[in-house]
N, C-alpha and C positions, 0 to 999 in steps of 0.2 A: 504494500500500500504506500501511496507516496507521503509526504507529509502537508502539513495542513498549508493551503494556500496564502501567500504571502502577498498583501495588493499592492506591493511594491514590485511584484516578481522577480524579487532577487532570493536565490537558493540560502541565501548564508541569514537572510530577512526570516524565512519559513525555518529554520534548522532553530535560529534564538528562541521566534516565539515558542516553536516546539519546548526547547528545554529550558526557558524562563516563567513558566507557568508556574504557579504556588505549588510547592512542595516536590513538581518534577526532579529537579538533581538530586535530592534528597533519597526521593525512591528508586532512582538509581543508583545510587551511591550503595545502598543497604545489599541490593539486586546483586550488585558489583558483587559487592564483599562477602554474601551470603548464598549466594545460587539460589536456584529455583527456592522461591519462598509462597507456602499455604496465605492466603489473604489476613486471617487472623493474626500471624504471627509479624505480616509484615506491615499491618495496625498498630500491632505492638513497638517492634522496631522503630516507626516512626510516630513517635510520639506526639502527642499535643493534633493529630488530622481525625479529621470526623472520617467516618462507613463511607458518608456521601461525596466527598473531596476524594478519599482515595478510589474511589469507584471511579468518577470521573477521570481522574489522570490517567487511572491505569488502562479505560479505553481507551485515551485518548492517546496513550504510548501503545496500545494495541495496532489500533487502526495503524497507527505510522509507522508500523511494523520493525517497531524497536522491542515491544515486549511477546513473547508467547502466553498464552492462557490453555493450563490442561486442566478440565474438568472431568471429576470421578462421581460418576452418580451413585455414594453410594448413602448414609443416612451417619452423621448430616451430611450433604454435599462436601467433595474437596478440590477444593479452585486452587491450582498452585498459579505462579506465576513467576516466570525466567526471562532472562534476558538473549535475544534472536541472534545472529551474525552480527546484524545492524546495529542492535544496544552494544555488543562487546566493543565493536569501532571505538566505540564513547569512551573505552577503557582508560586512555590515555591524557586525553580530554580532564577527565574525571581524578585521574592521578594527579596532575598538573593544576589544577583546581585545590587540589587535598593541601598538595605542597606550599604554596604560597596562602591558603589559611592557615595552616601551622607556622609560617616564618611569621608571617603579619600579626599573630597571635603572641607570640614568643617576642615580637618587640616590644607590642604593645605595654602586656606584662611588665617587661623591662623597663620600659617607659615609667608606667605607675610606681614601681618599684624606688626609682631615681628620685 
């Protein structure tokens, strides 16, 4: 699936809004670090987001065929949820993000500290 239309049509315009949505990097991030994750657990993981916010993101990283969705019909239902070829590309992205909050955080700190 492609990603969501940018009315600027620029690729790199559609690719932001995709993963500057509220809590998207987040649940990537978790995605990243924990592999396929059941929905409950990955409520838990990311703390402080409603049922209805992560329902939403995570179709909407569905459709843009960054996320996979396997559903087990069995009682209750179990919805896991992994990251495709597509989400891993993000891997690095995602590493690189990590790093420069940990330096920025680590000055900060030091700053207060001073």
């Amino acid at each position: 699936m492609p990603l969501p239309k940018s009315p600027r049509g620029c690729p790199m315009d559609a690719l932001l809004r995709l993963l500057m949505g509220p809590w998207t990097t987040y649940i990537l991030w978790v995605l990243r670090n924990n592999g396929p994750t059941r929905f409950g657990e990955l409520k838990r993981q990311v703390g402080g987001i409603s049922a209805k916010v992560l329902t939403s993101r995570l179709r909407l990283l569905e459709s843009a065929g960054v996320l996979s969705r396997h559903y087990e019909p069995t009682i209750p239902p179990q919805v896991t949820y992994g990251l495709t070829e597509r989400g891993l590309e993000l891997g690095g992205v995602l590493e690189r993000l990590s790093a420069i909050a940990l330096a920025w955080e680590a000055k900060d700190s030091t700053a207060k500290a001073a």
